[in-house]
PQR file of N, CA, C, O and H, with PARSE charges and radii, in Angstrom:
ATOM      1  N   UNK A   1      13.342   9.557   1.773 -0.4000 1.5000
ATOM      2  CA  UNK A   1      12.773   8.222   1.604 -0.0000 2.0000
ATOM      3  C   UNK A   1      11.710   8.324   0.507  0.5500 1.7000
ATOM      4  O   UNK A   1      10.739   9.064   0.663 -0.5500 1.4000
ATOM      5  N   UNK A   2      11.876   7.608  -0.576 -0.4000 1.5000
ATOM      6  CA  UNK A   2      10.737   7.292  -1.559 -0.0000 2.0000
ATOM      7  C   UNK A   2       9.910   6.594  -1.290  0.5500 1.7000
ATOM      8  O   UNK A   2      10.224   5.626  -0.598 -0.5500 1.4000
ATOM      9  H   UNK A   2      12.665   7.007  -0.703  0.4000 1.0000
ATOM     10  N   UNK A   3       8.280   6.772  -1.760 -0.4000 1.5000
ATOM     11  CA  UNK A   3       7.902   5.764  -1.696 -0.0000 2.0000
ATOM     12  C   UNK A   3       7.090   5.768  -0.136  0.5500 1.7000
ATOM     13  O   UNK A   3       7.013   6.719   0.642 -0.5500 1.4000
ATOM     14  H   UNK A   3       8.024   7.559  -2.322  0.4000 1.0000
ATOM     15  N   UNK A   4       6.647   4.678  -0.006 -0.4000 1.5000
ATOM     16  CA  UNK A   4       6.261   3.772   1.024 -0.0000 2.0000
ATOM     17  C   UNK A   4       7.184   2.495   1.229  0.5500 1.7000
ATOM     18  O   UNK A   4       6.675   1.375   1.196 -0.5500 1.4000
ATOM     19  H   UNK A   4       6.710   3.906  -0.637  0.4000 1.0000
ATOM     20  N   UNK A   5       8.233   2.630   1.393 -0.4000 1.5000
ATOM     21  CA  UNK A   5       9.238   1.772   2.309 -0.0000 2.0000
ATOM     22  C   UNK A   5       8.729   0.494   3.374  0.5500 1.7000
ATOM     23  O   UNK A   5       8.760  -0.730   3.496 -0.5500 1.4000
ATOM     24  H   UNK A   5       8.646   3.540   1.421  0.4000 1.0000
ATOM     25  N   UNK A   6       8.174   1.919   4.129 -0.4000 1.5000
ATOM     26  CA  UNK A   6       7.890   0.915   5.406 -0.0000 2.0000
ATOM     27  C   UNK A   6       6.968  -0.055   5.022  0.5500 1.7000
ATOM     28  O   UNK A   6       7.394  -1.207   5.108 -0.5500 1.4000
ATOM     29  H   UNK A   6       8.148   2.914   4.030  0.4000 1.0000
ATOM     30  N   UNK A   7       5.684   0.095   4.572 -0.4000 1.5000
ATOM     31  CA  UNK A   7       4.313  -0.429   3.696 -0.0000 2.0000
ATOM     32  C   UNK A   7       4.991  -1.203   3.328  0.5500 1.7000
ATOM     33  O   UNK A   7       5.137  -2.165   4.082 -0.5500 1.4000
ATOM     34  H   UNK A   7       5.337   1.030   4.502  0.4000 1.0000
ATOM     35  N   UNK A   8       5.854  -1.212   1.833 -0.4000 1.5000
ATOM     36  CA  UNK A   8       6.549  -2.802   1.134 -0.0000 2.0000
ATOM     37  C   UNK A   8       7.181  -3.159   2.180  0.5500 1.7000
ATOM     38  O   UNK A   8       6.353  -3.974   2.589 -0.5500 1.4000
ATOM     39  H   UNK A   8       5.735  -0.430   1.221  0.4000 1.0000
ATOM     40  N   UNK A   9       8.424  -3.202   3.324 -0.4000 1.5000
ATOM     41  CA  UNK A   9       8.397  -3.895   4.157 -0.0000 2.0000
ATOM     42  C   UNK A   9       7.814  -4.653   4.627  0.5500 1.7000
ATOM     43  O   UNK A   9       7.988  -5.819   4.982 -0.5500 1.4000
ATOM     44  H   UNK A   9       9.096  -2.540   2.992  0.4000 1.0000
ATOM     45  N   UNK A  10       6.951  -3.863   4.644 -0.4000 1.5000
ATOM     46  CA  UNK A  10       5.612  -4.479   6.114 -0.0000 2.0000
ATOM     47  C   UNK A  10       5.231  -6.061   5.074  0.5500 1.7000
ATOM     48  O   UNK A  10       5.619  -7.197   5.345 -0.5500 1.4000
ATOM     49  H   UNK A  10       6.809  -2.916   4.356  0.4000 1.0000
ATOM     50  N   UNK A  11       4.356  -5.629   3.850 -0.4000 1.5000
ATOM     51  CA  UNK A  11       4.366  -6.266   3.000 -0.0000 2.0000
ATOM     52  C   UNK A  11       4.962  -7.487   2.929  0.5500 1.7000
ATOM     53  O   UNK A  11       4.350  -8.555   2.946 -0.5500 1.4000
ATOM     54  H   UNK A  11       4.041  -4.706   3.630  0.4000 1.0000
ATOM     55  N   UNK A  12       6.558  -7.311   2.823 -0.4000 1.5000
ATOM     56  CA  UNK A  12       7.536  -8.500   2.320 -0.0000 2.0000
ATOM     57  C   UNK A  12       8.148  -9.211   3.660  0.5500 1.7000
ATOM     58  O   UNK A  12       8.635 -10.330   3.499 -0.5500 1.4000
ATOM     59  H   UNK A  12       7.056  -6.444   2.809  0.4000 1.0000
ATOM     60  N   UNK A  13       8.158  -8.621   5.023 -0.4000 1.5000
ATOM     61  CA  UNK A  13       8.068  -9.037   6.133 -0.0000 2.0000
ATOM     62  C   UNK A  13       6.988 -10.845   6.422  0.5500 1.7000
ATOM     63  O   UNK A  13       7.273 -11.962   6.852 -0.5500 1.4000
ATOM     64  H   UNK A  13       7.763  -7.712   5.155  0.4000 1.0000
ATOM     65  N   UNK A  14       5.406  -9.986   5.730 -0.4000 1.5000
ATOM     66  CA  UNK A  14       4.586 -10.891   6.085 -0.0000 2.0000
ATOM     67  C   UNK A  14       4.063 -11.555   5.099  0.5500 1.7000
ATOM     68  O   UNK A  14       2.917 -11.996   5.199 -0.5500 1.4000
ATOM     69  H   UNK A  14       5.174  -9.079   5.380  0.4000 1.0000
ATOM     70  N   UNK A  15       4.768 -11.728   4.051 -0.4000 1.5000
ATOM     71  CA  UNK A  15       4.566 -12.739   2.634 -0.0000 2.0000
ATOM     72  C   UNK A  15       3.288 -12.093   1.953  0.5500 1.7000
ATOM     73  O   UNK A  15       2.633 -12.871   1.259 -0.5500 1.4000
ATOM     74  H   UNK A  15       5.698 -11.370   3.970  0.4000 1.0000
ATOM     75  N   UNK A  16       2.807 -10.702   2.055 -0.4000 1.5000
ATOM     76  CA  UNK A  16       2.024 -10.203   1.209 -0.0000 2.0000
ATOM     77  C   UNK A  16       1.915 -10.019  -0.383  0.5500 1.7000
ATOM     78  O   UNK A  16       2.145  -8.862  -0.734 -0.5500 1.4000
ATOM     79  H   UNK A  16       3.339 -10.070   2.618  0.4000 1.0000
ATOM     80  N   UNK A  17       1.725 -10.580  -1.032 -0.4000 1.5000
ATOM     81  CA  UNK A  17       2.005 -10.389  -2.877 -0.0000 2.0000
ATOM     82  C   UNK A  17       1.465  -9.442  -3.216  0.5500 1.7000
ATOM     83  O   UNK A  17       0.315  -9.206  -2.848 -0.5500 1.4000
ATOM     84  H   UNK A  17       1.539 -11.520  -0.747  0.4000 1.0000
ATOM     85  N   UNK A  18       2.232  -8.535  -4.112 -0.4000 1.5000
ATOM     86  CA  UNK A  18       1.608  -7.321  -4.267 -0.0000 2.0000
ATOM     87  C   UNK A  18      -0.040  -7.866  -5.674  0.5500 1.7000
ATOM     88  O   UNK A  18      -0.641  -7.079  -6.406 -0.5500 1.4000
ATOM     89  H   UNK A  18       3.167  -8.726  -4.411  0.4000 1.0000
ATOM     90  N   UNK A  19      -0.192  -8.871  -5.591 -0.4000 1.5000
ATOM     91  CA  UNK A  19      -1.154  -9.179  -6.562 -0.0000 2.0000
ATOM     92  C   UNK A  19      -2.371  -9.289  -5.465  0.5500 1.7000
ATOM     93  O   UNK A  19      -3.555  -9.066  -5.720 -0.5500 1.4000
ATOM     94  H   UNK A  19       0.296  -9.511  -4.997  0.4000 1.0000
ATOM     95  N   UNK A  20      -1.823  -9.688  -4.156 -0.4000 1.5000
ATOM     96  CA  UNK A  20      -3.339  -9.754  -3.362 -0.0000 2.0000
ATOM     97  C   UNK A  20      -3.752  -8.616  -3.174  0.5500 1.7000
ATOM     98  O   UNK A  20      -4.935  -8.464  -3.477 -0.5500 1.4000
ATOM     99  H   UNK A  20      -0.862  -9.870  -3.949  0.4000 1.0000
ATOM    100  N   UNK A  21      -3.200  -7.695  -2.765 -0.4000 1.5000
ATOM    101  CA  UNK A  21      -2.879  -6.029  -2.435 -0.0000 2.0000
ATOM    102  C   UNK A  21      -3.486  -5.305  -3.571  0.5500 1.7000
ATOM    103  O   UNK A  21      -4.054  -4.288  -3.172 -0.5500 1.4000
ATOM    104  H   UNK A  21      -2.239  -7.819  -2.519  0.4000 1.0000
ATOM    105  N   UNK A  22      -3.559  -5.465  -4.767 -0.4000 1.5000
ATOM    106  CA  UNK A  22      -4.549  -4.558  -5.668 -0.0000 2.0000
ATOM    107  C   UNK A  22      -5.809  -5.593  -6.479  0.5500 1.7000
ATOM    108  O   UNK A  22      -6.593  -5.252  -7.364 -0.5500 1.4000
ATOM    109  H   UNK A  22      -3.098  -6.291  -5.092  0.4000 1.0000
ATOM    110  N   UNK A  23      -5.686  -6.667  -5.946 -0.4000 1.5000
ATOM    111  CA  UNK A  23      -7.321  -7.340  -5.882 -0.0000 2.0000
ATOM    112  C   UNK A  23      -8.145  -7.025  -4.601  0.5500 1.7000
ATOM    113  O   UNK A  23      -9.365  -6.970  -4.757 -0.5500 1.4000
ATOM    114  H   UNK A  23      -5.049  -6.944  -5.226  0.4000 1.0000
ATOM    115  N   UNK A  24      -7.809  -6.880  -3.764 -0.4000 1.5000
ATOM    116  CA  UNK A  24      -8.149  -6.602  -2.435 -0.0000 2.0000
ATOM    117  C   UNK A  24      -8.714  -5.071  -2.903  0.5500 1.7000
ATOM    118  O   UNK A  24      -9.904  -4.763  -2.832 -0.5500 1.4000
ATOM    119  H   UNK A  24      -6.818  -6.924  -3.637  0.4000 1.0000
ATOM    120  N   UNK A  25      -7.331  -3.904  -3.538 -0.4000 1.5000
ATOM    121  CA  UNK A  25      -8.130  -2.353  -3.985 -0.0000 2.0000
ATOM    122  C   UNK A  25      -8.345  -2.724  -4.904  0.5500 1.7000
ATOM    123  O   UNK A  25      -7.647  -1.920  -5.522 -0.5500 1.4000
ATOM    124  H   UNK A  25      -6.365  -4.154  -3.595  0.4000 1.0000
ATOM    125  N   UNK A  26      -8.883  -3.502  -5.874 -0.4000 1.5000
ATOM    126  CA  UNK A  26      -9.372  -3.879  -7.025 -0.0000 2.0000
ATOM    127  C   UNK A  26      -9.018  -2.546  -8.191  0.5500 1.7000
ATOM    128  O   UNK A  26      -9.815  -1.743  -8.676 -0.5500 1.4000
ATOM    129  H   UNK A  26      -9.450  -4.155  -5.372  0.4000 1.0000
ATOM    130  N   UNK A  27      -7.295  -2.685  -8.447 -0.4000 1.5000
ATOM    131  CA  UNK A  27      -6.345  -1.725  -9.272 -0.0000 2.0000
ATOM    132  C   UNK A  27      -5.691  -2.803  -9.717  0.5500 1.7000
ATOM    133  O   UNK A  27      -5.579  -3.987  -9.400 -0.5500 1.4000
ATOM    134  H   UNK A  27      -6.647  -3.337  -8.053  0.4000 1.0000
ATOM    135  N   UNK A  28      -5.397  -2.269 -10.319 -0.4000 1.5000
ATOM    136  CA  UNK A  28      -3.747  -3.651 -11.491 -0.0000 2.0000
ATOM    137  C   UNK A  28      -2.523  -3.651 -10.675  0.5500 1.7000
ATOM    138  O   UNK A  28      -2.173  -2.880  -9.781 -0.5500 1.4000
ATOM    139  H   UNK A  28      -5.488  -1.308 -10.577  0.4000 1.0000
ATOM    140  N   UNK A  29      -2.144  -4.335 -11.008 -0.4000 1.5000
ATOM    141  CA  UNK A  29      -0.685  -4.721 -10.251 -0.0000 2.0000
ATOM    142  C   UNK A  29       0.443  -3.587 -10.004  0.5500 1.7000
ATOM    143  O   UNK A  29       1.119  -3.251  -9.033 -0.5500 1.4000
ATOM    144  H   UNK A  29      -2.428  -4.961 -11.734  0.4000 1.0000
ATOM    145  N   UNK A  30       0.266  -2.956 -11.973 -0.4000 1.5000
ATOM    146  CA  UNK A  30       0.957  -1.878 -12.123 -0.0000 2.0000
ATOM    147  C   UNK A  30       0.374  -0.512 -11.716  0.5500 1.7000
ATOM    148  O   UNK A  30       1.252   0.348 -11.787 -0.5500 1.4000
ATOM    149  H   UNK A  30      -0.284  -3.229 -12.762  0.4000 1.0000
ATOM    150  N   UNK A  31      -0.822  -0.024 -11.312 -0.4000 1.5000
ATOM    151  CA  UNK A  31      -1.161   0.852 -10.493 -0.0000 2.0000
ATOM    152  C   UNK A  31      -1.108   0.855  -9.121  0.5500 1.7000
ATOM    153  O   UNK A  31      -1.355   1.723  -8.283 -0.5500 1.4000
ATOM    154  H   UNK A  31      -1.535  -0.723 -11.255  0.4000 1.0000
ATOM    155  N   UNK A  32      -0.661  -0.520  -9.039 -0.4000 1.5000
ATOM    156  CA  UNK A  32      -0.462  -0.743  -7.551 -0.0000 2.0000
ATOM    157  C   UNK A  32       0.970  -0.387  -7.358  0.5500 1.7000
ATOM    158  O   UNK A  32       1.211  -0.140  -6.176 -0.5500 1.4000
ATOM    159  H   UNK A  32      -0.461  -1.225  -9.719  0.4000 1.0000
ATOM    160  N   UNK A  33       2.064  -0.278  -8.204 -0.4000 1.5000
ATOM    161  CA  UNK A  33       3.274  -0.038  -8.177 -0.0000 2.0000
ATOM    162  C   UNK A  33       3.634   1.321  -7.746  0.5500 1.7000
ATOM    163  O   UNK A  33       4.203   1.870  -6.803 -0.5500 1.4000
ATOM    164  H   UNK A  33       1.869  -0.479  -9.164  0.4000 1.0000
ATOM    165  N   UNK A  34       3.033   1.632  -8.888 -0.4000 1.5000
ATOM    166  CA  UNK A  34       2.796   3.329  -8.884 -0.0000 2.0000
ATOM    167  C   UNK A  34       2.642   4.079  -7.724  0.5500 1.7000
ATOM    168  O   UNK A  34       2.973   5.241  -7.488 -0.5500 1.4000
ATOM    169  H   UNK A  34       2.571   1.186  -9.655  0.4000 1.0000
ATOM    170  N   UNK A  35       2.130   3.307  -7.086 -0.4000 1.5000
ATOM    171  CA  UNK A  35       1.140   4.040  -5.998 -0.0000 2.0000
ATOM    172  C   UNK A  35       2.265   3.861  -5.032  0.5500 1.7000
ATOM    173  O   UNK A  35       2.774   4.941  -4.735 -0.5500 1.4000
ATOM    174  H   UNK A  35       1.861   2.363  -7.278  0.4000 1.0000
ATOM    175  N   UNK A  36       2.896   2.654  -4.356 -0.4000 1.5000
ATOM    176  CA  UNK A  36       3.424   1.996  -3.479 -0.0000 2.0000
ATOM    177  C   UNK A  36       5.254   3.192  -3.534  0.5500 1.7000
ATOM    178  O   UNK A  36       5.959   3.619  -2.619 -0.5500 1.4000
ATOM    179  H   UNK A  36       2.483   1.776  -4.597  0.4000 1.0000
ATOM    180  N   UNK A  37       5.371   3.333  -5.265 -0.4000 1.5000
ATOM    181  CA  UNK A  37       7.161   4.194  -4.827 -0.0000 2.0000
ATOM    182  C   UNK A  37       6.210   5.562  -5.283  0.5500 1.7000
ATOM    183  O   UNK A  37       6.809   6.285  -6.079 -0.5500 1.4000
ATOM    184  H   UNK A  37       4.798   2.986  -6.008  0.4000 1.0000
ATOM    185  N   UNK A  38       5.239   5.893  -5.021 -0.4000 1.5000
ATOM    186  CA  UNK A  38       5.102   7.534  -5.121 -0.0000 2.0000
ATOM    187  C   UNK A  38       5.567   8.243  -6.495  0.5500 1.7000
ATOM    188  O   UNK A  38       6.406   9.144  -6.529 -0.5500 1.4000
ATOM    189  H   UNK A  38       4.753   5.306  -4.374  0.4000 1.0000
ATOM    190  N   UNK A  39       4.663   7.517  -8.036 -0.4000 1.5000
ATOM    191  CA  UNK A  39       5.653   7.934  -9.159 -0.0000 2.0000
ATOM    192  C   UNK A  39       3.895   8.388  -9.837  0.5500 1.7000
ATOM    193  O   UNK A  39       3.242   7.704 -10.626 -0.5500 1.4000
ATOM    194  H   UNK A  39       3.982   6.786  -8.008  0.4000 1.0000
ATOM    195  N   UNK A  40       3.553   9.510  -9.319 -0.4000 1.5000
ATOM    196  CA  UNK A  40       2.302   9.926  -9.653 -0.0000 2.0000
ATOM    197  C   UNK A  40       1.114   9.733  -8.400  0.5500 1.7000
ATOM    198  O   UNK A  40       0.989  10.321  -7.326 -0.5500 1.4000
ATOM    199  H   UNK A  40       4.084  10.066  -8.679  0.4000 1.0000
ATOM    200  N   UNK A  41       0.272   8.589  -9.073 -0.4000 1.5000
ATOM    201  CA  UNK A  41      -1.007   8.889  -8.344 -0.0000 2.0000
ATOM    202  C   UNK A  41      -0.948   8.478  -7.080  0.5500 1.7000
ATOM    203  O   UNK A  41      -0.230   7.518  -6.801 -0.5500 1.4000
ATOM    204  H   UNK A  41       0.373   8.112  -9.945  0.4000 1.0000
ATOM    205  N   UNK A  42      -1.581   9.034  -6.249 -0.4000 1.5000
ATOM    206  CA  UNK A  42      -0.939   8.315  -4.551 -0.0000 2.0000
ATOM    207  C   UNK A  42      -2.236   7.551  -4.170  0.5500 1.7000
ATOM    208  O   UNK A  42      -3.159   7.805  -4.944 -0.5500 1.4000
ATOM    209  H   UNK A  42      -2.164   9.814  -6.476  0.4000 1.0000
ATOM    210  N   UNK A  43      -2.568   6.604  -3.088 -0.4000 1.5000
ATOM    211  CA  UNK A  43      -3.544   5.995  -2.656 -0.0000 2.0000
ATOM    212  C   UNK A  43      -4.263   7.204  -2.124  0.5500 1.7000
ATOM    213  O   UNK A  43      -3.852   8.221  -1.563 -0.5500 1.4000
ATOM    214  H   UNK A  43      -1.819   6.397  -2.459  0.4000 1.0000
ATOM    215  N   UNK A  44      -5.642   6.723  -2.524 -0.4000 1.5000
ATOM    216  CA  UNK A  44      -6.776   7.391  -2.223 -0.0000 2.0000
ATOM    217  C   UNK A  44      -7.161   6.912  -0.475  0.5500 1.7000
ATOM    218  O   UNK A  44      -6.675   5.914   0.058 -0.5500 1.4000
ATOM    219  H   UNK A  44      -5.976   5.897  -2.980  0.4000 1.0000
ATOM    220  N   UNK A  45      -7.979   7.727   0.102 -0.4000 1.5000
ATOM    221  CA  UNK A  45      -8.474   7.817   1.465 -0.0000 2.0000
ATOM    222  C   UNK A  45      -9.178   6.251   1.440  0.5500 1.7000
ATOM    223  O   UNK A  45      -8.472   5.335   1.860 -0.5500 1.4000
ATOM    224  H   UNK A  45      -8.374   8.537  -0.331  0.4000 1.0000
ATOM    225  N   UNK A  46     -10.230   6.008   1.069 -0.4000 1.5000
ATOM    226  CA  UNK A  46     -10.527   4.678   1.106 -0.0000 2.0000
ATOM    227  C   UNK A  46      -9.816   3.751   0.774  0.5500 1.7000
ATOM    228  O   UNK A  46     -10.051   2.700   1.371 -0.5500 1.4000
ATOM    229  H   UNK A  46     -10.804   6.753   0.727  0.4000 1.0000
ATOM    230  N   UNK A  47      -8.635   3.726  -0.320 -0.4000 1.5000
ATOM    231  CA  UNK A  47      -7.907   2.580  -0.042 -0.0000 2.0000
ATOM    232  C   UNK A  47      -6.961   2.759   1.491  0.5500 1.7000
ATOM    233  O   UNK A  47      -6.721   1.936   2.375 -0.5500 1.4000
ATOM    234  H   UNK A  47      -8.444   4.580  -0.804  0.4000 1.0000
ATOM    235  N   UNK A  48      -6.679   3.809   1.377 -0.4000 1.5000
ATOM    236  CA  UNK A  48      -5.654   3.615   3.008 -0.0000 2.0000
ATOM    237  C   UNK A  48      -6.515   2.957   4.149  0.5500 1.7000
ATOM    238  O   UNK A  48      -6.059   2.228   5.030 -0.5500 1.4000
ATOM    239  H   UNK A  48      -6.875   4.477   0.659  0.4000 1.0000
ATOM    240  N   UNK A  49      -7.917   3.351   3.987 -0.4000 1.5000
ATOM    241  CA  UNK A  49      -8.787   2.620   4.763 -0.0000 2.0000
ATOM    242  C   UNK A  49      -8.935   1.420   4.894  0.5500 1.7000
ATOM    243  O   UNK A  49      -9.173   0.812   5.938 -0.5500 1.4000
ATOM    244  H   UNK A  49      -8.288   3.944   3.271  0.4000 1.0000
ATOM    245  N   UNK A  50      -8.752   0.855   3.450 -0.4000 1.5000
ATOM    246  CA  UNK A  50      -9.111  -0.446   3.304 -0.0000 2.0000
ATOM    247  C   UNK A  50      -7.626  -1.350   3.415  0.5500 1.7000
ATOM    248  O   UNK A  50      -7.545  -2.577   3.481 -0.5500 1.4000
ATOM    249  H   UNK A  50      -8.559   1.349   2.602  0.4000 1.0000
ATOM    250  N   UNK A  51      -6.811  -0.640   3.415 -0.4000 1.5000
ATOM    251  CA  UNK A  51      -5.554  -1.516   3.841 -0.0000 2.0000
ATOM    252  C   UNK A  51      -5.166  -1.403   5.222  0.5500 1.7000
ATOM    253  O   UNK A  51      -4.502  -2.360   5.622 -0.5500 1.4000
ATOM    254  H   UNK A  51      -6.877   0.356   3.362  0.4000 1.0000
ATOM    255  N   UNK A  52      -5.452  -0.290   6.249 -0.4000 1.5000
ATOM    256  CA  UNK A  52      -5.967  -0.671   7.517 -0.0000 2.0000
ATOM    257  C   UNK A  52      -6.006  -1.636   7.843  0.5500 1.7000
ATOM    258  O   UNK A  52      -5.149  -2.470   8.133 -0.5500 1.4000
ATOM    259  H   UNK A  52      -5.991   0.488   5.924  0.4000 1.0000
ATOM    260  N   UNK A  53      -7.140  -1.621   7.828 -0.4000 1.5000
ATOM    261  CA  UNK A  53      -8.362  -2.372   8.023 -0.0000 2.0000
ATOM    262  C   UNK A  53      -8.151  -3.831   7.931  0.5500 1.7000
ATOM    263  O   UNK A  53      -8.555  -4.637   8.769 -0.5500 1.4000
ATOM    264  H   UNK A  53      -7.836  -0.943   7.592  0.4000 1.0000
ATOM    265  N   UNK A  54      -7.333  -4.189   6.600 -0.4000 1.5000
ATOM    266  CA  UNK A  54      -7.364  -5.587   6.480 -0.0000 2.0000
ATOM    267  C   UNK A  54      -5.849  -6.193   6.804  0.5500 1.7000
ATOM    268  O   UNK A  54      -5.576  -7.394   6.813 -0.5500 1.4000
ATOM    269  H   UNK A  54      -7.004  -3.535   5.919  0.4000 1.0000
ATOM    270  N   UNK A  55      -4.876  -5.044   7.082 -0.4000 1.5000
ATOM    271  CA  UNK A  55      -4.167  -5.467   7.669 -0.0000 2.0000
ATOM    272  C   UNK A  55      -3.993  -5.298   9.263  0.5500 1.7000
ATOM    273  O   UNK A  55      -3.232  -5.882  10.034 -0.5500 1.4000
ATOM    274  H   UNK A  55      -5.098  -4.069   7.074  0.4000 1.0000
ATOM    275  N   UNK A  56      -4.883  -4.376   9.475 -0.4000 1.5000
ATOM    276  CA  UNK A  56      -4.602  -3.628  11.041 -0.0000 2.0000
ATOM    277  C   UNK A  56      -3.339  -3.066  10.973  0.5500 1.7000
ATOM    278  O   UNK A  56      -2.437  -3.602  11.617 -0.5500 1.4000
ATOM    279  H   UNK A  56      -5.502  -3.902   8.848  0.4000 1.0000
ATOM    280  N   UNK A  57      -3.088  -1.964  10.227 -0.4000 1.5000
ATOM    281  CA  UNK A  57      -2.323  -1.091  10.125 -0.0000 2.0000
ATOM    282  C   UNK A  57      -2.748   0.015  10.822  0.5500 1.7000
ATOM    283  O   UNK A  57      -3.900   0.283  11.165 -0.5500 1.4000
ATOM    284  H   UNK A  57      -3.821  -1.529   9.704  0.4000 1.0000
ATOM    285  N   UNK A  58      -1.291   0.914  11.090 -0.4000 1.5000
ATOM    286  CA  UNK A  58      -1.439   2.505  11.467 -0.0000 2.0000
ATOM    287  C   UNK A  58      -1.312   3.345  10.556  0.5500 1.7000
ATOM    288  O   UNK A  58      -0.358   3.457   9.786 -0.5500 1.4000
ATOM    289  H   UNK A  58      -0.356   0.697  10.812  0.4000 1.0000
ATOM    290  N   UNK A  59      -2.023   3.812  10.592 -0.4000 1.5000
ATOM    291  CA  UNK A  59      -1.712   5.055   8.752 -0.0000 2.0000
ATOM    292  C   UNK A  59      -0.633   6.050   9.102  0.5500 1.7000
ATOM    293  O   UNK A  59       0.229   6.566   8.390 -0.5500 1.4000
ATOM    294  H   UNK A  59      -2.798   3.721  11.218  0.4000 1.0000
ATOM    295  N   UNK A  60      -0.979   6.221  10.730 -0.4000 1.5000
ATOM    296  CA  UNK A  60       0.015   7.340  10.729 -0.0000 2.0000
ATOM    297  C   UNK A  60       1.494   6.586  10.350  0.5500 1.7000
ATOM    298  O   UNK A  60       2.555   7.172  10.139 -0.5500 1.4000
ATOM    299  H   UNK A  60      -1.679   5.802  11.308  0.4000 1.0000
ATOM    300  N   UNK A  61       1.323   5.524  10.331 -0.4000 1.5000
ATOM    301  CA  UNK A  61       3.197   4.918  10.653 -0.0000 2.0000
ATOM    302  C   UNK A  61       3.568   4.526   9.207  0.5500 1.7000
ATOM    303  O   UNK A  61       4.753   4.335   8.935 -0.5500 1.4000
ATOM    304  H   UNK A  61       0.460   5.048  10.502  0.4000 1.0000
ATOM    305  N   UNK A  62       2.689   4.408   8.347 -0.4000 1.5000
ATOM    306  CA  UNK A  62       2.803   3.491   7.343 -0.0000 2.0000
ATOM    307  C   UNK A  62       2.179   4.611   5.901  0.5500 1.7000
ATOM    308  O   UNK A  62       2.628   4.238   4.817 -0.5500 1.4000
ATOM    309  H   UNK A  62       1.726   4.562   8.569  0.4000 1.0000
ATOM    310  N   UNK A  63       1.272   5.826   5.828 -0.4000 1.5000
ATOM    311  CA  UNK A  63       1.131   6.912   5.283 -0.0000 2.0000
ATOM    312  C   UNK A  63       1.669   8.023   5.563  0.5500 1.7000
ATOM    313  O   UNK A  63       2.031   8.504   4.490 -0.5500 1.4000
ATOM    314  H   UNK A  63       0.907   6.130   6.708  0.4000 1.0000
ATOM    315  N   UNK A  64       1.901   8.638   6.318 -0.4000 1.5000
ATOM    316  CA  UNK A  64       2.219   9.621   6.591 -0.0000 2.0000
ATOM    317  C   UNK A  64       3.794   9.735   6.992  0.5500 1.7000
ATOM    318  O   UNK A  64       4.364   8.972   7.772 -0.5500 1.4000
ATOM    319  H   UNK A  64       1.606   8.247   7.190  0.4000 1.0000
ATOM    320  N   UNK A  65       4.451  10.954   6.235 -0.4000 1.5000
ATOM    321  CA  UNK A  65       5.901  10.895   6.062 -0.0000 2.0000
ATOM    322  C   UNK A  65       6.431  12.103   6.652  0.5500 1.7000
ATOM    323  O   UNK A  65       7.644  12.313   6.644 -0.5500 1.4000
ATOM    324  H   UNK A  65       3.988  11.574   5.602  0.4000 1.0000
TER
END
């Protein structure tokens, strides 16, 4: 599985735009891409925090592979 799958799911499940999603980590759209299929830099500890958080996510279910 590439990526964060489940995360964009989760995402496109609940009408999340990936434009709210890196104003929220205050990153560009396209670093937000990056990040989301695993093509280099991966989310940092505080953003996983901060997407938690504002979604009430599980990291283990939704980071960890």
């Amino acid at each position: 599985m590439k990526g964060y799958s489940k995360l964009k799911g989760y995402f496109v499940e609940h009408g999340i735009k990936q434009q709210e999603i890196a104003d929220l980590l205050k990153i560009g759209r396209s670093t937000l891409n990056v990040k989301l299929n695993r093509n280099g830099t991966d989310f940092t500890m505080q953003e996983v925090r901060t997407l938690c958080r504002k979604y009430k996510l599980d990291a283990n279910i939704f980071f960890l592979v």
